[in-house]
C-alpha positions in Angstrom: 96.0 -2.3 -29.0 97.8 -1.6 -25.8 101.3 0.1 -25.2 102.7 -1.0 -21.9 105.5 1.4 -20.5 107.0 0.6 -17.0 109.1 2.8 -14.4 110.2 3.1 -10.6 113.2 0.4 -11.1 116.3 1.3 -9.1 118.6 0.2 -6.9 117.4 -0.6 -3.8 119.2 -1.8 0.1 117.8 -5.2 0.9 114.5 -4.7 3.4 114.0 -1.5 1.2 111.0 -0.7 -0.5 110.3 0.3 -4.1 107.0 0.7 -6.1 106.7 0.5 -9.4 104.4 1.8 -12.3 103.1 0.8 -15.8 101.3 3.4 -17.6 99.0 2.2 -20.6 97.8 3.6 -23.9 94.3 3.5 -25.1 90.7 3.9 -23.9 90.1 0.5 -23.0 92.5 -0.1 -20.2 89.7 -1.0 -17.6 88.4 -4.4 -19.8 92.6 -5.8 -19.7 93.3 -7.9 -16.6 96.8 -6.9 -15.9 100.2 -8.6 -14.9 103.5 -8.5 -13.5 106.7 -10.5 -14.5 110.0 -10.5 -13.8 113.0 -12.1 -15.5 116.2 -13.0 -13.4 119.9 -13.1 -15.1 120.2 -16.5 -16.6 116.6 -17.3 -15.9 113.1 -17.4 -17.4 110.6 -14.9 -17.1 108.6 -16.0 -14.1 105.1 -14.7 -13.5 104.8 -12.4 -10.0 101.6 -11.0 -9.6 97.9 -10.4 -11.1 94.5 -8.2 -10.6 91.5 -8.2 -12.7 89.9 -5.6 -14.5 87.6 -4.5 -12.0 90.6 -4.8 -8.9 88.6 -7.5 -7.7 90.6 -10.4 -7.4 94.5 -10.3 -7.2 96.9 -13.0 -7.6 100.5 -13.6 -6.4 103.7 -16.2 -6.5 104.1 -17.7 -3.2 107.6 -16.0 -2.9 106.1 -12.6 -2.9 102.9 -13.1 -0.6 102.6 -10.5 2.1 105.6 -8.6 0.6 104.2 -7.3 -2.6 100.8 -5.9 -3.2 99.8 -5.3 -6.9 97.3 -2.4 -7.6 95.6 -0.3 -10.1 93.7 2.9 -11.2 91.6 2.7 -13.7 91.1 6.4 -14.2 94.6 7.0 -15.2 95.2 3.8 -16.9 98.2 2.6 -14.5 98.9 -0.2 -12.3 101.1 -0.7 -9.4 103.2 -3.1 -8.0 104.4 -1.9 -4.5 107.4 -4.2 -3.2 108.1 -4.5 0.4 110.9 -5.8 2.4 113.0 -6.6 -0.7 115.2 -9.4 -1.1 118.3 -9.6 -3.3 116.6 -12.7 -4.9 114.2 -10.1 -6.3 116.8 -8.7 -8.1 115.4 -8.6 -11.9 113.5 -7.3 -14.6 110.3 -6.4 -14.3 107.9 -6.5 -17.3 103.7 -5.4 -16.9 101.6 -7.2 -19.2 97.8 -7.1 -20.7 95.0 -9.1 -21.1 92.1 -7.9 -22.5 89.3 -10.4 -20.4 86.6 -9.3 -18.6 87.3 -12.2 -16.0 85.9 -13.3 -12.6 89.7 -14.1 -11.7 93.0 -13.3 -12.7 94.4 -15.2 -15.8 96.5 -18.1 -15.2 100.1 -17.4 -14.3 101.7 -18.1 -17.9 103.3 -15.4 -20.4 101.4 -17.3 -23.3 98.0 -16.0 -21.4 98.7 -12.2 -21.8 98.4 -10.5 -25.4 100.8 -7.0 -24.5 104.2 -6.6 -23.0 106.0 -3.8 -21.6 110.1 -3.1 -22.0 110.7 -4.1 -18.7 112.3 -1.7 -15.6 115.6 -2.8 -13.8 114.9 -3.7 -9.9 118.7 -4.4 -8.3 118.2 -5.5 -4.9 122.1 -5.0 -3.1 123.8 -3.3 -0.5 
């Protein structure tokens, strides 16, 4: 089993940057493809951006393509997600998540796909 625990939300001036963390438990973090969410007031949790176990392969929603750049390091069992040129429609939570595959590519886009869930971190995007 894998605990998920997120940071680096914050309030943030459109066009600013933020980068935020998940830090997992366990010895096993390098076989979990990992993922990032986020969940918008009144909205559903939409998926934002992947990376395999290995850091091969990444994945992204169109809306953050050349903005955000998801990352991770294996020997301290964290991934990234470093968020450029933000736009108050970032505004959210922001939730990590875990699948334990040992995939070519990143798992589909769906929050059925991953097994583990962080509590999510606050990103407010506002001047």
């Amino acid at each position: 089993q894998v605990q998920l625990v997120e940071s680096g939300g914050g309030l943030v001036q459109p066009g600013g940057s933020l980068r935020l963390s998940c830090a997992a438990s366990g010895r096993t973090f390098g076989t979990y493809a990992m993922g990032w969410f986020r969940q918008a007031p009144g909205k559903d949790r939409e998926f934002v951006a992947a990376i395999t176990w290995s850091s091969a392969k990444t994945s992204y929603t169109d809306s953050v393509k050349g903005r955000f750049t998801i990352s991770r390091d294996n020997a301290k069992n964290t991934v990234y997600l470093q968020m450029n040129n933000l736009k108050p429609e970032d505004t959210a939570v922001y939730y990590c998540a875990a699948k334990r595959i040992l995939g070519l590519l990143p798992p589909p886009p769906e929050e059925y796909e991953y097994d583990y869930w962080g509590q999510g971190t606050q990103v407010t995007v506002s001047s």
